[in-house]
Every structure is written in structure tokens, then in C-alpha cells.
N, C-alpha and C positions, 0 to 999 in steps of 0.2 A: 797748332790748330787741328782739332780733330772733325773730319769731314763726313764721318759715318760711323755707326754705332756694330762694334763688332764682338761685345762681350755677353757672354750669360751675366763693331764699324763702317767796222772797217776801220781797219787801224792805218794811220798814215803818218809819213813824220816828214816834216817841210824841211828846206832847206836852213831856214835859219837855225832851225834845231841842232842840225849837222854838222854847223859851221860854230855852232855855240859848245856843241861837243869836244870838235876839234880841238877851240880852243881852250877849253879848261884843259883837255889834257895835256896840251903842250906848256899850260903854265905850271899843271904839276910836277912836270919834268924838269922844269925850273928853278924853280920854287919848295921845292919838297922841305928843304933844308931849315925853312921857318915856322914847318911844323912841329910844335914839340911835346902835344899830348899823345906820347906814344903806349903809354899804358894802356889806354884804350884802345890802340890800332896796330893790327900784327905787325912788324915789321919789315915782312918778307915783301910786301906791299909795293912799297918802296923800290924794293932790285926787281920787282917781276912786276912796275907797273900796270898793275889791276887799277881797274876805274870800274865803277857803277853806272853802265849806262843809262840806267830810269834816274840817275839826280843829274837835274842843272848846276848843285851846288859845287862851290869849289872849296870842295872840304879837306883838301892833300896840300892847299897851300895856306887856308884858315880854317880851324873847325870848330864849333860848340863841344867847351866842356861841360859848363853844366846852366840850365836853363830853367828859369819863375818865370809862371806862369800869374798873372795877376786876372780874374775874370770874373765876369756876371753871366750866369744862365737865366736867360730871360724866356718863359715861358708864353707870354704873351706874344711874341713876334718868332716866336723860335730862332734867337739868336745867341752867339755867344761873344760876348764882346768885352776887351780889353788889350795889355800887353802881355809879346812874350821877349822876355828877358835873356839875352842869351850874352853869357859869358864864353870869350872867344880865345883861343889859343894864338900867341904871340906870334904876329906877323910883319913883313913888310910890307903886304901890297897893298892899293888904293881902292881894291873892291873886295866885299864879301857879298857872295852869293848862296839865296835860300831858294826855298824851294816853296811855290804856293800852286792854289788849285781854288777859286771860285768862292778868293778871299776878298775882303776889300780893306786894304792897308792904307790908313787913314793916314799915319803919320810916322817918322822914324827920327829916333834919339841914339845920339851916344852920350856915353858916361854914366858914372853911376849915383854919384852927390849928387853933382849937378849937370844936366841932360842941355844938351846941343842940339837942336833941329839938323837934318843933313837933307840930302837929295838923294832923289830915288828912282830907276826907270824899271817897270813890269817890262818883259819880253814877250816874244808874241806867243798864244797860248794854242797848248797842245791838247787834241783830244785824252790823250793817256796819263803826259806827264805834268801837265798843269802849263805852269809859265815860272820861268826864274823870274826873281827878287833882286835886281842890284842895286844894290848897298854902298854910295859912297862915302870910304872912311879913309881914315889918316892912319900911315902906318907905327903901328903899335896899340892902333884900338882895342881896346879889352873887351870893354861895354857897348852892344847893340841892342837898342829897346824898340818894338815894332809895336805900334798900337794898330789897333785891326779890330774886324768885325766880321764873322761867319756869313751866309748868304743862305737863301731857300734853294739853291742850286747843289749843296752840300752833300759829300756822298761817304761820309764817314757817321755822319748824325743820324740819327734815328730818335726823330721826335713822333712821341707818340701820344692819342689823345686818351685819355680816362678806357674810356669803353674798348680798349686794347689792351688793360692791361689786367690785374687777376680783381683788383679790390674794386674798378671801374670808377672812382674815386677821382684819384689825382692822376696828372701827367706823367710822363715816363722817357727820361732820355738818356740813350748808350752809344759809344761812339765803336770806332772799327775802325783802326789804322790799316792793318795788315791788307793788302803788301805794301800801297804806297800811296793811302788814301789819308794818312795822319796830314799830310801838308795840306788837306781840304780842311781842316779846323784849325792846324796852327803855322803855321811860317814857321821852317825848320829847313836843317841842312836833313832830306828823306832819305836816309841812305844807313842798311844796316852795318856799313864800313865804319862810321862813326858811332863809339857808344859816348855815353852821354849821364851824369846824373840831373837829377830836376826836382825842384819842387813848385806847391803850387799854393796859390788863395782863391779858394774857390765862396764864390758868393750865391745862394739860389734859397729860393722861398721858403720861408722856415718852416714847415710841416714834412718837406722832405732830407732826407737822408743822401749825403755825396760821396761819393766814393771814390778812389783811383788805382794804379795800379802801385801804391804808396804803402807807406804805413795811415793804416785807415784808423777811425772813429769805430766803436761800438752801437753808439747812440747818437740819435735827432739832436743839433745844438739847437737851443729856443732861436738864436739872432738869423740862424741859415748861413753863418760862418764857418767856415773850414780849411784847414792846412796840412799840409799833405807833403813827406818828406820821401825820396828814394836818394837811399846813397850810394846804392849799388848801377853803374854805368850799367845803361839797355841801349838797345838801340831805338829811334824812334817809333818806329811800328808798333813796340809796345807801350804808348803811354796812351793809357786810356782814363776813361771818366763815364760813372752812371750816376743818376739820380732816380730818386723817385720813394714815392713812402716802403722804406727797405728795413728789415727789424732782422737783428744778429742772432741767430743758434750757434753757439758753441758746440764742437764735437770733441774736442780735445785741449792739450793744455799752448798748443800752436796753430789751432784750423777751427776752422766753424765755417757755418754757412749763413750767405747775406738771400734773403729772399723777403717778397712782399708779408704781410704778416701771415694772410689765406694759405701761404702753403709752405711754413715754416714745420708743423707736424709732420709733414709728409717728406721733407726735405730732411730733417734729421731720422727719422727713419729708412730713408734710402741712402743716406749718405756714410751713416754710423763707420763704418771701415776708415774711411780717411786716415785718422790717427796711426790705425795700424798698417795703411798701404805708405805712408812716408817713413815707417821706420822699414819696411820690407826695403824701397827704394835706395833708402842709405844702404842697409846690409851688402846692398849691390853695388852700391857707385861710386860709395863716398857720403858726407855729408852733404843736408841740404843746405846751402848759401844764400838762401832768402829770408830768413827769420821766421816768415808767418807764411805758412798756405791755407786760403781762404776761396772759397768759391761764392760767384754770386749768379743765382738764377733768374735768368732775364724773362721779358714776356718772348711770347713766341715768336715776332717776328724775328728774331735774331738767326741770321744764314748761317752759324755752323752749329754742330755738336756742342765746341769746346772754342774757346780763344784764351792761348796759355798765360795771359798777362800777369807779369809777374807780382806774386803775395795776392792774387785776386783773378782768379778762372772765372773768366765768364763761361757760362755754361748756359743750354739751352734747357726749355721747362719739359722738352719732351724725353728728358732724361729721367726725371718724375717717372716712373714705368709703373711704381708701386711693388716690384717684387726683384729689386737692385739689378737686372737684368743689362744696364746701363753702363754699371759702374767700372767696364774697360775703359769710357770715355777720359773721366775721370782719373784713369791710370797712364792715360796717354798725356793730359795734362799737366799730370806731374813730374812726367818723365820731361818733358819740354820745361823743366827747372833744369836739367843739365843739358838735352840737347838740344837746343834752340835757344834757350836764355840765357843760358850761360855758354854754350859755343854756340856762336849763329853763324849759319851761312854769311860770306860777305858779299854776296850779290846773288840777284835771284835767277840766278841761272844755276847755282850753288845747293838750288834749295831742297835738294834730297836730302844733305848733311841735313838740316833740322829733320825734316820727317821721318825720312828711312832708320834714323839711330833712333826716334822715338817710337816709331811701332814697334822695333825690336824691342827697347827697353820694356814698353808696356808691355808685349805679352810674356817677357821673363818677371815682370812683378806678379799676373795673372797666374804663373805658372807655381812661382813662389806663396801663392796666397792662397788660390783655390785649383790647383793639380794640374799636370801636365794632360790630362784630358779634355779643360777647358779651354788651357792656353789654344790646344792643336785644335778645337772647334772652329776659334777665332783664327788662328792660321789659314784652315782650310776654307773660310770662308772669304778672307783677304783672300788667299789666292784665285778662288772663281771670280772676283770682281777685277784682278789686276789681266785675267786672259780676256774678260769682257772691253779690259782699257784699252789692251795692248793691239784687239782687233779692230776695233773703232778707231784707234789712232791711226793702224795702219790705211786704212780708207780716207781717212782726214785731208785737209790741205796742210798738215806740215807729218808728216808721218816719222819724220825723226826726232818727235819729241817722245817716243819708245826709250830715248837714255836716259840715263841719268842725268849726266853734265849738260844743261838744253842750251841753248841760241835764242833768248828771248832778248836781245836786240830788236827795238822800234816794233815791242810788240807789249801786249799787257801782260806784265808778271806773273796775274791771274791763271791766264792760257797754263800756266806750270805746276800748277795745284792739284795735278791727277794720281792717279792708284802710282802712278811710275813712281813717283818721288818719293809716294807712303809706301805701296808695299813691295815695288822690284827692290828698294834702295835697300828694307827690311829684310828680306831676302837675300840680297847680295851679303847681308849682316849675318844672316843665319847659314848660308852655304860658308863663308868661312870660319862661325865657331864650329863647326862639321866636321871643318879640315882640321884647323888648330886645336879643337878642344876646347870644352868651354874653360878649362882653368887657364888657359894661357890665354884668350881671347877674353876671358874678365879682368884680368891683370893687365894686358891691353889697353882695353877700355876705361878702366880706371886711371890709367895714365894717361891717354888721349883729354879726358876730360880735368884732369888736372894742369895740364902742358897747357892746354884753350881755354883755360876758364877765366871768364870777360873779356874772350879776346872775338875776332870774327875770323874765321878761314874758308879758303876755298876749295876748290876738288882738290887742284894740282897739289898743292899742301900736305891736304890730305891724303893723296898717294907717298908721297913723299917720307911721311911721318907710318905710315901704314907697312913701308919698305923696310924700313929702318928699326922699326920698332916689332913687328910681330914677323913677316914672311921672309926677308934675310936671317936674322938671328936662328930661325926654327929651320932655316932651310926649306922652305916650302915655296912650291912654282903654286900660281895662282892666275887666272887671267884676267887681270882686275880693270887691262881697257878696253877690255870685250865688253866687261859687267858696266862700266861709266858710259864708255865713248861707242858703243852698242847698242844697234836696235834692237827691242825686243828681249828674250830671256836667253842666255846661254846655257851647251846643253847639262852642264854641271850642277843646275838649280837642283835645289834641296828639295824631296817632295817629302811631304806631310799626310797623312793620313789622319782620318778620323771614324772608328767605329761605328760609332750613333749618327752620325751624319749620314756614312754609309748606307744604312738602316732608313732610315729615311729617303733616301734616294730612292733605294726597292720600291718602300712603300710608293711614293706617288710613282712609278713603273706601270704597279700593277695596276694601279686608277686609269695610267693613260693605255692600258691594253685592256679596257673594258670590265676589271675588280670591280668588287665590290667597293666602294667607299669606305664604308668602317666595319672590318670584322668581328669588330669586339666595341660594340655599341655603347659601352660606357664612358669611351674614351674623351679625355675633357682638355682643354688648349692647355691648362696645368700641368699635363701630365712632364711637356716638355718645355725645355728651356727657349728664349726667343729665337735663339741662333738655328737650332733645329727644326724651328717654325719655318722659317729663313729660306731654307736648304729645299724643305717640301715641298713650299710654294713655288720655288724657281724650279722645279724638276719636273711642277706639272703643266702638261701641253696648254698652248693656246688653242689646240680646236678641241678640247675638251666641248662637250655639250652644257649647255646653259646649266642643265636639270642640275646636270652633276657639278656643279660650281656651286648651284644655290643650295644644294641638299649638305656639301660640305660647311657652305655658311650658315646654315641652319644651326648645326651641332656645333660649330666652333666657335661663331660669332664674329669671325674676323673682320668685320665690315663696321660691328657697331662696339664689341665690348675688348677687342686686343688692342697690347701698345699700338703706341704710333711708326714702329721700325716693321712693325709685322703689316700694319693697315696699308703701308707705303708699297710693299710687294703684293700686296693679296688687292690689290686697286690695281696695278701694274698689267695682271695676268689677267684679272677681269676687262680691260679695258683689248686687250689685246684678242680678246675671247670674244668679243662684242656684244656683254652684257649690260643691259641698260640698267639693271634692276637697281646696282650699288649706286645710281648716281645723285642720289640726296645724301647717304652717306660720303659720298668720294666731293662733292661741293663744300658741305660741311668741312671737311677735313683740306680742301685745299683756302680755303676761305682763313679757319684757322690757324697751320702749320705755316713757316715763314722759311723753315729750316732747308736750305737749298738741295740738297742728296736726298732727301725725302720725298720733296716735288717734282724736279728739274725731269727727273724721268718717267713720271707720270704724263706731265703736258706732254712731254715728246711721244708717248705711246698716242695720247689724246688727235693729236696733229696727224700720225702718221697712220692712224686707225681703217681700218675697214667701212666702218660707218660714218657716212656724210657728216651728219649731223653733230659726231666727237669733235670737229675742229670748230663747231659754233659752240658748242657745249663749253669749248677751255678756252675760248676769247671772252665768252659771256662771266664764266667763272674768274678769269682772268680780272678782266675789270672790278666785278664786286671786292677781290681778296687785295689786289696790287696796293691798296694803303696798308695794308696790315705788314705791308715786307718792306724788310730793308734794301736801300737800292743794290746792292749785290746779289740777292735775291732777283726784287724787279727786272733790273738790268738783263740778267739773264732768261729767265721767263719772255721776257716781251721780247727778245729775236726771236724765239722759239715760236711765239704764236702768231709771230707778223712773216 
């Protein structure tokens, strides 16, 4: 998942929960022995008793192999409703346990000819992790069939109406597993410990277009029938679904782009590279193992950048830049084909492994495609945002989530999705090709992802494998549980430099020591790339004076005619300045953008502003835009403005 664009980037757990925890683990201690889809699950597991604490499932004593989905998207009531099919690995015991969230599970079969009614008791429900699913069966059930129905409480769905979307037309709905939101649309063991393949029958009103994170359609069937095959084991979080009137560009002879029809020209204009950013990719890592990379661009409400689902990247529309300014996103995407999708963290305390290997990979594809000057923009610009994390976290109420390896025990996953994971983890990757070399630390890497590939692991593992494979054999000391098991940065970190950036920093120096504005009055936002936009805007003072904010908006337009990565800062600084001027621009823009790293630090400038009247201004705006976002979006927004 990419959470920012960097290319030219009360929680409480009851008792029952505790005691539900306890004892799944105690029966996988047991029990392990009846599990035997181990192709899907590392086996280290097993002797170093790892357990996921966000699942109630007890997937170490039965697990889902592989799971049909049979369903109807009904636009009328915004529901999704039918069975999910889960084929189980060979067990003894007398329960299996799934995982739900704000389901309503009508009814539960075993077998597969022919279907047995069984019993069933919900658990008591948790704010974060839903409520377990128990499932009484007979041991050696194979076939578990759960009929169910979604709810308006749903916080994976993003039902959207016409006038949300580009053609304003038809409805519009995209789901959002990640991190452990997939069991609020389907009844599943939630845990990226289990992979899983799956297919599906998806049924929805024939003028639109379905899609998953499968082997997909080209084209609208007339009936509104669709079937959707993945044979390659993921783990839950990635099994997604959109709909909506969606028409296919092809870019290449394995990728294309799915978008509305309105911005199909402009999507294959901005996207054109693809083709040749997955063969870059392979050059580096290996082959790709998904057959198809496709991207599909959603309406705006959609909260990240990127969601790496595999054969189908959700991507958000304000990557649209118009002048490919975007397209690291995009590179970070596909990098999360080997490090996330194919080795995934196995619990989300783990979740640097997916991130931190995918910002590195992505800026060696950048580096590989368009020069070691762009890649180190994007460096240096990840870096200023991760010394922004690492000080806020230290003020925070849990200030030791500065590691890598975090504690998110009886906390939301979410909480773990900060710069730490993307770009300390990136970082720790780059300080040691520094040391090793990048030829011995790509041969490395190329092994690491061949050794995990469809497999899940976790730090310890990964030190393990890190020991053994790169810093013993080469003989190199490394301090690599300073780097995981450490707050903050150690003092070995790699620094990066960037010229033009540099150059830029001067530049707005001299604005905030009283220069001129523009010495060379011709100067046009063209001149430079966004990332450099980026740099300027963050270097100049909040008490700069009004005049010289609006006389800079004048010539540049930031407020009305640059992307949406630049609008996001140049809103930021003016808000901070206590400029009233931009705020029909800055409503506009928060009314429309959904994308959570774009907003989330505006309202908090809003909130904590100098003038009164900012913190009515983003409860007011608050209200008008909150349908247009998804609830991970909302969710977060609305602490911030209450």
C-alpha cells in the first residue's frame, strides 16, 4: 500500500477476548499436528509458536485452503449478499473458527453435494477485531458454507452514489481489506498467517463492469455475470472487489489500465511506462508470478495512493497528475508483487517486511528507469517525512512505535502504517547495501524472495535468514537489533543527498529572510518537478506575511491549477500562516480528495491553527465532504475534528 506520493510519496480489549485468545493458543499447541496445508504456512511457525493476535480464528489447528465466494451486489440497499465457501484443511477438532465484523450470518452448511444445516454461536464483539464465528463441525469436515449478508455499518465497502464518481451516471463500489477489515464483507479466517487461493461468482447490474483481485474480464457481460479465478495463495487482506461502469486500456501485452470511461485518455497517457517498469522490476528480482499487472483507478474517495492487490492495483485518481509526476506510486505497487504478495509479513506487528523491502525496491526501479538523481529526490524527500514521524511519535502515547518490530497487541493494526515501516525499514535496506554492496545484497535479495515466495514470515525469521545468508558468510558486524528492536534511527543511517532539492531549500531561505520572491520573473511551476515543488513549500516560514504567500500564488497557481500532492502542502503552510484567502480553494479540494496523507494533515493544521474560526471552518467542511470518504479516511478525520 502506498500512503504518499514521492516520485517526479479508544481502543479496549475485554476480558472474553483474552481468554478467547488464550485459548486458541493453547489448542494450537495441541493440535498443530492436524494441520497439513503447509505450503501455504512457513513452518517455523510451528517450533517458534507465532500466533496473530488480531484473528480469533483458529487457523493452526484448521485452516481455509481455498474459498468461493458466491454473491449479489445490490445497489439498491447497498448490500452484499450470499455464501462464502471455504474449503478446510484436514482436521480433528469440533470447531472452526472465522473471523466477522458487522456481518449478519444467516445461516451455516457443511458439505459440498449435499449441505447439512449446523449451529453456530457469534462471540462477544470487539471494537477493533470484530467478533469470532464458531462453527460447529465434525471432525474431518472439509466443506464449510456460511451464508451471510453485509450491513450499513461496513467498513471495508465504499458505496458510492453517481455524483461521486467521474461519469456521475452510475454507482460505484470498492472494497478495502487491508489490514483487517476484509472479515467486515466476508467471514474468513483474517490472518495474513494463512494464504489462501479463491474464486468467485459475482453477480451486479448489467451496465457495470466487476472486477477482483483475480483473473479479470476485459469487457461489460450483457447478464452482469462474472467469475473470477486466483490460483495463486494470498492472504485475506488482498481479496478485493470493484464495480462500476469501468472500460479497459491496455498498455502493454500483460498490463492495462481499468478506469471510468471520462479518464481512460488521460490514464493511458500517464501510465504508458508500466510495460517497461515490470520488465525493469524482473531485471531486479526475478520474474513476476502473477501473470497480469493491471491497475484500476478508483473515484476519489479511496484513502491511499495505492492498494497493491494482486493482478489489479487499486490506485487513486489523484495520481492523474497529467505530467507522470505520480508514477513512483505506481513503482511501489509493483514492487509489493514480491514484497508483500508474495512474501508477506505474518502478523502485523511484522509489517515493515512488506513496506520497508517495497520502498527500497521502488526507488531501485526509479533509479533503474529514470536516474540516480530522481531516485535520491525521492530519498531525500522520504527521509524529511520519516524525521517528521519519528518526532511526533516520540511525543505520542506509545513512543516505541519508532521500531521496526512494533507491539500492536490489543491495538489497531492501523496505528502501524507510519513512515517507520515505509521508510526507517527502507532505510535499514539501504544502509546495508552501503555496507554489503549492492551486488552481493541483490543476490541476497533475490534469494530472500525466492526462499518466501507464497510463504508469510516474520522479523525473528528474517534476522535469522539475514545472518546466515548475507552478514556471516561476508563477515560483516551489522547492528541489526538497534535497526528492528530500536527507537528511532541509528547512528549508521545512510544519508542521501540531493542537489536540486538543495537549491531549493536556498531558494525559499531567501523568501523567508526578506528576498525577493522571484528573481527571474518568468519562472513557471513547469519549470520544476513536483518533488521539488514539495521541498520549497516545506522550507518556507509559517509567518511569512500574507502579501508574500498570495503574490507567490499569483505566479504559480498553487491553490487553483497544481496537482493535488503540491495543493496538499501549499494548503498546509497557508493555513499555518493564517491565510484566509485559499479557503474556497482549500474547501473545494478537501470536499473532493478522500486520499487520507493529503487531508489528515491539513485538518490537524485546521484544528490547531492560530485563528478561531479554522476549527469551524474544518468541522463545517468536515461535514459537507465526510460522505465522499471512505471510512478509514472518515474514521480518522472525525477524531481529529471532535
Amino acid at each position: 500500500m502506498k500512503k504518499k506520493i514521492i516520485f517526479t510519496t479508544p481502543i479496549y480489549h475485554n476480558m472474553n477476548n483474552i481468554f478467547l485468545s488464550i485459548l486458541l493458543f493453547t489448542l494450537s499447541l495441541f493440535s498443530f499436528s492436524a494441520y497439513t496445508n503447509i505450503n501455504h504456512y512457513n513452518p517455523l511457525f510451528k517450533s517458534q509458536n507465532i500466533f496473530d493476535q488480531h484473528t480469533y480464528s483458529n487457523y493452526l489447528v484448521i485452516s481455509t485452503n481455498h474459498l468461493h465466494l458466491d454473491l449479489i451486489v445490490n445497489f439498491e440497499n447497498n448490500t452484499i449478499t450470499g455464501v462464502a465457501r471455504h474449503q478446510m484443511s484436514k482436521s480433528n477438532t469440533s470447531k472452526a473458527i472465522f473471523d466477522i465484523k458487522n456481518l449478519n450470518i444467516q445461516k451455516i452448511t457443511l458439505g459440498k453435494e449435499i449441505e447439512i444445516e449446523t449451529t453456530f454461536t457469534i462471540g462477544k464483539n470487539d471494537k477493533i477485531k470484530g467478533a469470532p464465528l464458531i462453527v460447529n463441525i465434525k471432525p474431518g469436515t472439509e466443506y464449510i458454507n456460511i451464508y451471510y449478508q453485509t450491513n450499513k455499518e461496513n467498513e471495508a465497502l465504499d458505496w458510492l452514489e453517481p455524483e461521486l464518481t467521474a461519469g456521475k451516471k452510475y454507482p460505484y463500489l470498492y472494497t478495502q481489506g487491508q489490514a483487517i477489515l476484509t472479515r467486515s464483507w466476508i467471514p474468513v479466517q483474517d490472518t495474513p498467517m494463512n494464504r489462501i487461493t479463491y474464486s468467485a461468482d459475482i453477480k451486479v447490474p448489467k451496465n457495470l463492469l466487476a472486477l477482483m483481485s483475480a483473473e479479470n474480464p476485459k469487457e461489460k457481460n450483457p447478464n452482469g455475470k462474472y467469475h473470477f479465478e486466483m490460483k495463486q495463495a494470498i492472504p485475506s487482506y488482498l481479496i478485493a472487489l470493484v464495480v462500476g461502469d469501468i472500460k479497459y486500456t491496455p498498455l502493454g501485452k500483460f498490463s492495462g489500465v481499468y478506469s471510468e470511461p471520462e479518464l481512460s485518455k488521460q490514464c493511458k497517457y500517464e501510465f504508458v511506462d508500466i510495460p517497461k517498469m515490470i520488465k525493469t522490476a524482473e531485471n531486479l528480482y526475478g520474474n513476476y508470478q502473477w501473470d497480469q499487472f493491471d491497475i484500476v483507478i478508483l473515484p476519489y474517495s479511496f484513502p491511499f495512493g495505492g492498494m497493491e492487490n494482486p493482478r489489479l492495483t487499486f490506485a487513486n485518481p489523484t495520481l492523474i497528475a497529467g505530467d507522470r509526476s505520480s508514477i513512483s506510486v505506481i513503482a511501489h505497487e509493483l514492487a509489493h508483487s514480491w514484497s508483500g504478495n508474495l512474501v508477506t509479513n505474518a502478523t502485523w506487528n511484522d509489517f515493515w517486511l512488506n513496506e520497508g523491502f517495497t520502498v527500497y525496491f521502488e526507488n531501485r526501479i526509479m533509479e533503474a528507469m529514470y536516474g540516480k538523481e530522481i531516485a535520491d529526490i525521492n530519498a531525500v524527500i522520504e527521509f524529511q517525512d520519516l524525521l517528521t514521524s519519528i518526532e511526533d511519535i516520540e511525543k505520542s502515547e506509545h513512543p516505541e512505535d519508532s521500531r521496526l518490530k512494533l507491539e500492536l497487541d490489543n491495538r489497531d493494526p492501523d496505528d502501524g502504517m507510519t513512515d517507520i515501516a515505509y521508510v526507517k525499514g527502507a532505510f535499514f535496506l539501504r544502509t546495508l547495501e552501503s555496507i554489503a554492496g549492492r551486488n552481493k545484497f541483490d543476490k541476497f535479495l533475490q534469494g530472500y524472495f525466492n526462499s518466501y515466495a507464497f510463504k508469510t514470515i516474520t522479523t525473528e525469521s528474517f534476522i535469522q535468514y539475514l545472518n546466515k545468508n548475507l552478514l556471516e558468510p561476508n563477515k560483516i558486524t551489522f547492528n541489526t537489533n538497534e535497526w528492528i528492536y530500536g527507537k528511532g534511527l541509528p547512528e549508521n543511517c545512510i544519508k542521501i543527498n540531493s542537489k536540486r532539492l538543495n537549491k531549493m531549500e536556498n531558494w525559499a531561505q531567501e523568501i523567508n529572510s526578506g528576498g525577493k520572491v522571484f528573481k527571474n520573473k518568468k519562472i513557471k511551476r513547469s519549470d520544476f518537478v513536483t518533488q521539488e515543488w514539495l521541498v520549497f513549500i516545506r522550507k518556507l516560514s509559517s509567518e511569512l506575511n500574507i502579501k508574500t504567500l498570495n503574490q507567490i500564488d499569483v505566479q504559480l497557481k498553487f491553490s487553483s491549477k497544481a496537482n493535488d500532492a503540491i495543493k496538499s502542502q501549499w494548503f498546509i503552510l497557508n493555513v499555518n500562516a493564517g491565510n484566509k484567502k485559499i479557503r474556497p480553494y482549500l474547501e473545494k479540494y478537501l470536499i473532493k480528495i478522500g486520499r487520507r496523507w493529503y487531508i489528515e494533515s491539513i485538518y490537524k493544521s485546521l484544528m490547531e491553527s492560530r485563528l478561531i474560526d479554522d476549527q469551524k471552518f474544518a468541522k463545517e467542511t468536515f461535514n459537507k465532504a465526510k460522505k465522499g470518504y471512505h471510512y478509514i479516511s472518515k474514521n480518522t478525520i472525525e477524531k481529529i475534528v471532535n
